[in-house]
N, C-alpha and C positions, 0 to 999 in steps of 0.2 A: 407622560400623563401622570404617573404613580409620585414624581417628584414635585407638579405642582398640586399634587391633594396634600402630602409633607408638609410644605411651607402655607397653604391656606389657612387666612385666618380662623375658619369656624373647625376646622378639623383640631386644632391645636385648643381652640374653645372647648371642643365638645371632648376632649379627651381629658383637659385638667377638671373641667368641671364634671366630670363622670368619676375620674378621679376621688375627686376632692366628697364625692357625694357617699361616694361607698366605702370610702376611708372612714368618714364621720359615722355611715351606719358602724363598722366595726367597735365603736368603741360603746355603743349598747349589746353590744354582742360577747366579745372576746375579753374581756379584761380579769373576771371574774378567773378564765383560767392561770393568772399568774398567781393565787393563793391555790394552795394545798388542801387550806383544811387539815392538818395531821391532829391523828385525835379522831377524827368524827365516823363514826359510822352511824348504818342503819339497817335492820334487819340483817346485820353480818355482812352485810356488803359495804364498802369506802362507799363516804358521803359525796368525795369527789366525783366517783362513777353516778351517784345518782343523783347528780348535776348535771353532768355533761349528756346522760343520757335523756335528760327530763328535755334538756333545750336542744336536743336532735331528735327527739321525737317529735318535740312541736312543729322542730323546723319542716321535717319530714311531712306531718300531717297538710304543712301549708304546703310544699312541694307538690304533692297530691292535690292540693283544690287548685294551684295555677297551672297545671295544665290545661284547666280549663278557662278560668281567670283570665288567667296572662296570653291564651291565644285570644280570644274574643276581648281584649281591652282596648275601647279606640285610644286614638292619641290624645283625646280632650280630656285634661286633667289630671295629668300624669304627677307633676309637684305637689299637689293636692296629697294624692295617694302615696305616696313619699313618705310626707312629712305626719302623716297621718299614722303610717307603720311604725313610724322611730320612735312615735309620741307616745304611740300605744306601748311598745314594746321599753321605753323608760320607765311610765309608771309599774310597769310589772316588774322592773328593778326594785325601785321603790317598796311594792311588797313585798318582794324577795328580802330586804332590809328587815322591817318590820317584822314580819311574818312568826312565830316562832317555830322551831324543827319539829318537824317533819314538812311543816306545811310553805315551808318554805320552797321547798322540789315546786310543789306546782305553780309560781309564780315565774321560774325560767323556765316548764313547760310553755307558758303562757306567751313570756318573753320571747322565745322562738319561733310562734305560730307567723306575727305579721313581719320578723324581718326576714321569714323565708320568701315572701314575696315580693322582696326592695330591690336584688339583682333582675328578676326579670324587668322591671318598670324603668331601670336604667338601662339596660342593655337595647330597650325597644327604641330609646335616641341614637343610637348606634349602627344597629345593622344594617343590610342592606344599600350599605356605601362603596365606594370604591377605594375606600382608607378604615374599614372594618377591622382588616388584620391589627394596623395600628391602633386604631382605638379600642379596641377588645382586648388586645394585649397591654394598655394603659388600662384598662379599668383590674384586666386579671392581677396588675402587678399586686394590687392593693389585699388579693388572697396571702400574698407571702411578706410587704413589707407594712403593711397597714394591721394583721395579725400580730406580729411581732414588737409593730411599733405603741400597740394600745397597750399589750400584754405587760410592756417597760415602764407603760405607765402606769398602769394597775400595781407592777413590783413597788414602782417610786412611793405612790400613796401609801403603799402599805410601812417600806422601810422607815422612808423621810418623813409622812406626818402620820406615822402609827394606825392611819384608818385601820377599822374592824374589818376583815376581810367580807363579811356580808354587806358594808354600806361601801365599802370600798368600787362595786362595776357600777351605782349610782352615781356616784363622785363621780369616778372618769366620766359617762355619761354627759355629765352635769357643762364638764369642760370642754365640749365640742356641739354643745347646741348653738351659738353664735357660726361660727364656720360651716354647719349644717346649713343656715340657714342661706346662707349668702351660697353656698354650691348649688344648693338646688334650683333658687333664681336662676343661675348660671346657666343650670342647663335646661331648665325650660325655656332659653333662647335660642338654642341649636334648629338650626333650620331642620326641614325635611328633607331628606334626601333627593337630588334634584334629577333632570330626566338622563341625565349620561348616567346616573348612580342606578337607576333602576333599569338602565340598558344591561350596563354591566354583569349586573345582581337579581334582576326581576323585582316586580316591583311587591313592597312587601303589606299585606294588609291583615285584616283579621281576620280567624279560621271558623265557621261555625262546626257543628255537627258532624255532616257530611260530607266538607272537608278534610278532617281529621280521621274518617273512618278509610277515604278513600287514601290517603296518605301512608296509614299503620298497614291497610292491604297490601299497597305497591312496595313496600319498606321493612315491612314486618320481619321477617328474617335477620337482616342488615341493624333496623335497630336493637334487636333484641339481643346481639352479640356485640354492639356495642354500651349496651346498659349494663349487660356482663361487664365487662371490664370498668365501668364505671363506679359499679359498686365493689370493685375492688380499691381502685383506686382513692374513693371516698373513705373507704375505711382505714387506710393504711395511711391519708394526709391527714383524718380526723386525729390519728392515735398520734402521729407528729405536731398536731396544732395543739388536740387539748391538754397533751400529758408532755408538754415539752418541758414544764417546771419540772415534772418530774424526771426524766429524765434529764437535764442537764445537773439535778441535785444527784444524782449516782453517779455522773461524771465529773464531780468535785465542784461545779459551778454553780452553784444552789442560791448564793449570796450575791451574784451580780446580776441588778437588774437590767445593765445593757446587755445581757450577753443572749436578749431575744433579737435584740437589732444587729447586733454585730454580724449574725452570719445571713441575715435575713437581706437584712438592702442588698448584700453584692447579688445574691440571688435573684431579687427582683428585677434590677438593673437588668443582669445577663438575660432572664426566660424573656423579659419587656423586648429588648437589642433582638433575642433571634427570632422570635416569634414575629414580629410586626414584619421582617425580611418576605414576608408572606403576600405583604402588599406589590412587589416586586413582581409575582408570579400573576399575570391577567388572564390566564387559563383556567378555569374552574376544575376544568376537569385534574390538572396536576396540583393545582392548591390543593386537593381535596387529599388527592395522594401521598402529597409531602404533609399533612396535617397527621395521616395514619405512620408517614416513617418517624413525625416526631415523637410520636405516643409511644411508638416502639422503642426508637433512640433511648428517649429519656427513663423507662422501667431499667432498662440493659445496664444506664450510668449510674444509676440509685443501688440496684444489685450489684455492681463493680466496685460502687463504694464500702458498700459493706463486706462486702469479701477480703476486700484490703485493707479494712478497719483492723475484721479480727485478724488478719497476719501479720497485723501490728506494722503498715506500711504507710496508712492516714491515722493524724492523731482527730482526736473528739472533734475539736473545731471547723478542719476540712471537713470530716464525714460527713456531719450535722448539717453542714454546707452543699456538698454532696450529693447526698440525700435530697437535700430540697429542691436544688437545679431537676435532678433528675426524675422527682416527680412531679413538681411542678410543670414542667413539659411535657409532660402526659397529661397533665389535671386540666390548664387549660383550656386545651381545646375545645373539650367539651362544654365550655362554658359560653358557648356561641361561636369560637369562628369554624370550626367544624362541620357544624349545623350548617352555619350561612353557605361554604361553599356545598353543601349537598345540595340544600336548597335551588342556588345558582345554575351547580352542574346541572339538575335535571328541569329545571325553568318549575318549579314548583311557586304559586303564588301562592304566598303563605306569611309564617311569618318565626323565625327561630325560639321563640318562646316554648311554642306547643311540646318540639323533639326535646328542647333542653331542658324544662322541668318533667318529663315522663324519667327523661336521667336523671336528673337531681332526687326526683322520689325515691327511686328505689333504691338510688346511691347511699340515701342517709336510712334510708330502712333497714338498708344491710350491714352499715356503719352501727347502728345502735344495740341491732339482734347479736351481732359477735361480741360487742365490750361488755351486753349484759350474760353471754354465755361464758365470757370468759371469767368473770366474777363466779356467777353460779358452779361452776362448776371446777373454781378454785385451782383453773390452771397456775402452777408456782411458775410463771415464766416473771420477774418485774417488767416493769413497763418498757426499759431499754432493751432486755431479752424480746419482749413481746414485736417490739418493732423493727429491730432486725430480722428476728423470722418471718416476720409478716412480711417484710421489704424483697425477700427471697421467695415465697410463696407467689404474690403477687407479681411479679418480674414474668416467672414463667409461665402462669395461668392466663396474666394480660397480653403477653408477648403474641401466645397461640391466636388467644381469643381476635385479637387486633388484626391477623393474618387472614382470619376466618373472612372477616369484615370486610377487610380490602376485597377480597376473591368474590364478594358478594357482589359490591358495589361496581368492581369492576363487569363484571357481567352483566349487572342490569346496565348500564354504560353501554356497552358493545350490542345489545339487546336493542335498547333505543336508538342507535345509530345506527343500525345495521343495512346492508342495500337494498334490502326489498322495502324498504320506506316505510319505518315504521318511525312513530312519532320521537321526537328527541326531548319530548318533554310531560309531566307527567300534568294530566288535570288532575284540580280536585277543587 
């Protein structure tokens, strides 16, 4: 079954054009962190930090309105809403351009508000399939080689045609509205998931109210320790996305603008190859399982890296590599296929939006309160110090947290299937 959803044409449709769709958002998004800025502050704090914090705020504050958003959005108009985010979220480059300092921070706050809400709106063509793993794991690649890949291009602008580092995330912008446009066509032709898909998966629709309330009751424990680990892990991928210029320039690599894509595609590649193997598994209840040993896996290989970094056993370019396999495999899941087989396991008719933006809110809530605590309070760690202990921190605290979670999960499982007949699936 799992090999002909593989070779189907609309599966292979809906996964480059999911692709191709959040590839294009990153490049109103990300590009701006391959300049530095050296030189700028403000109120004693890097102008850098208060960029990157301005547009994880915003992202955060939308994170927060799609919970609710993104669970009650029907499927009518979904490209619309798209194209409507990136457009919004251009022009706020644009005043970022213009703007003069100070007031420039708040135009990639502004910038961050509507494309916090582009991954839920793509990932809702996706779920609830029985090639989910696959294509969830195709759109997640685009976190670690689509990041990478604008970032090179932001370096390029800046080296090759000297762009000003403030007009320069406009520019890239500028050169992926055409490919935007023709992706998102793309995928507002993705069928709906048909009835063996919703056998599979249950069938997924929108949450009002009293759904969500009846959901956060039955789950409440279980989500709240995996949101734990969530805002760990947001925080410790933010500090490897946004400060990777910087750190690769303490690593001697500061003047090559491939050197975001060098270690980033084999990365993708690999989390894309093991992740999607998930499709293989048509047991809900062990998809669910093997999603928390990949969580776990990959903090263990991130913290192995760096331990053998500093005893001088990986040089810069493995670690760096390393490091990404190994959080990345933790980071995705939570970006819907986790959710989905929860979902699945417990016959929740619902829809993966509502659980994965409550994580993504507080994910980047807890990503922006630590980069600004870290400034204020002038820890001397640099950025490459800072993320290796952070890489080490988070290993151990998510490893527990992630165990907690299973034990949870496992139990309401055992609970709901138990022999005196009690339901195997949860209303709401």
């Amino acid at each position: 079954m799992s090999r002909s959803i593989l070779t189907h044409r609309i599966t292979w449709q809906a996964a480059l054009a999911a692709f191709a769709v959040y590839s294009c958002m990153y490049a109103f998004r990300k590009p701006y962190a391959a300049a530095t800025f050296d030189g700028l502050t403000w109120l004693g704090l890097s102008y850098k930090v208060w960029l990157v914090m301005a547009q994880t705020c915003g992202y955060a504050l939308s994170k927060f309105y799609g919970i609710r958003f993104i669970a009650a959005m029907p499927p009518v108009g979904r490209k619309r809403l798209i194209l409507l985010f990136i457009g919004a979220a251009w022009m706020a480059l644009l005043g970022f351009a213009l703007a003069p300092r100070p007031f420039d921070i708040v135009f990639l706050f502004l910038n961050g508000i509507p494309l916090g809400l582009v991954f839920g709106v793509v990932f809702s063509y996706l779920e609830g399939r029985r090639g989910t793993e696959f294509l969830g794991a195709v759109l997640a690649s685009t976190f670690v080689f689509s990041s990478g890949a604008v970032k090179s291009v932001g370096k390029w602008l800046l080296l090759e045609w000297q762009m000003p580092e403030h007009w320069m995330p406009f520019a890239a912008g500028a050169l992926f509205i055409v490919p935007l446009l023709a992706a998102a066509e793309a995928l507002e032709h993705t069928p709906a998931p048909d009835a063996a898909d919703q056998q599979a998966r249950t069938k997924r629709q929108p949450m009002g109210g009293a759904e969500r309330r009846a959901f956060l009751q039955h789950f409440g424990p279980g989500i709240v320790l995996l949101v734990a680990v969530y805002i760990l892990l947001t925080l410790i991928r933010d500090v490897r996305d946004n400060f990777a210029a910087e750190i690769w320039s303490e690593l001697g690599y500061g003047q090559q603008a491939a050197i975001f894509t060098t270690t980033e595609v084999p990365v993708a590649l690999l989390v894309l190859l093991l992740m999607s193997q998930l499709i293989w598994v048509t047991d809900n209840r062990q998809a669910l399982w093997f999603n928390h040993i990949f969580i776990i896996g990959g903090l263990l290989v991130a913290a192995g890296a760096t331990l053998a970094f500093r005893a001088g056993s990986l040089g810069p370019l493995a670690w760096f590599a390393a490091t990404g396999l190994g959080l990345y495999l933790s980071y995705v899941p939570f970006n819907g296929l986790l959710f989905d087989r929860l979902l699945a396991t417990f016959g929740v008719a619902g829809n993966v939006g509502f659980v994965m933006y409550i994580a993504d809110a507080f994910g980047y809530l807890g990503s922006v309160s630590v980069l600004f605590m870290k400034e204020l309070t002038q820890v001397g760690w640099s950025w490459n110090t800072f993320f290796q202990n952070g890489l080490l921190i988070v290993a151990i605290l998510g490893s527990a947290l992630m165990t907690g979670a299973w034990a949870f999960f496992a139990r309401q499982h055992a609970i709901a299937h138990a022999p005196q007949g009690a339901k195997g699936h949860v209303e709401v």
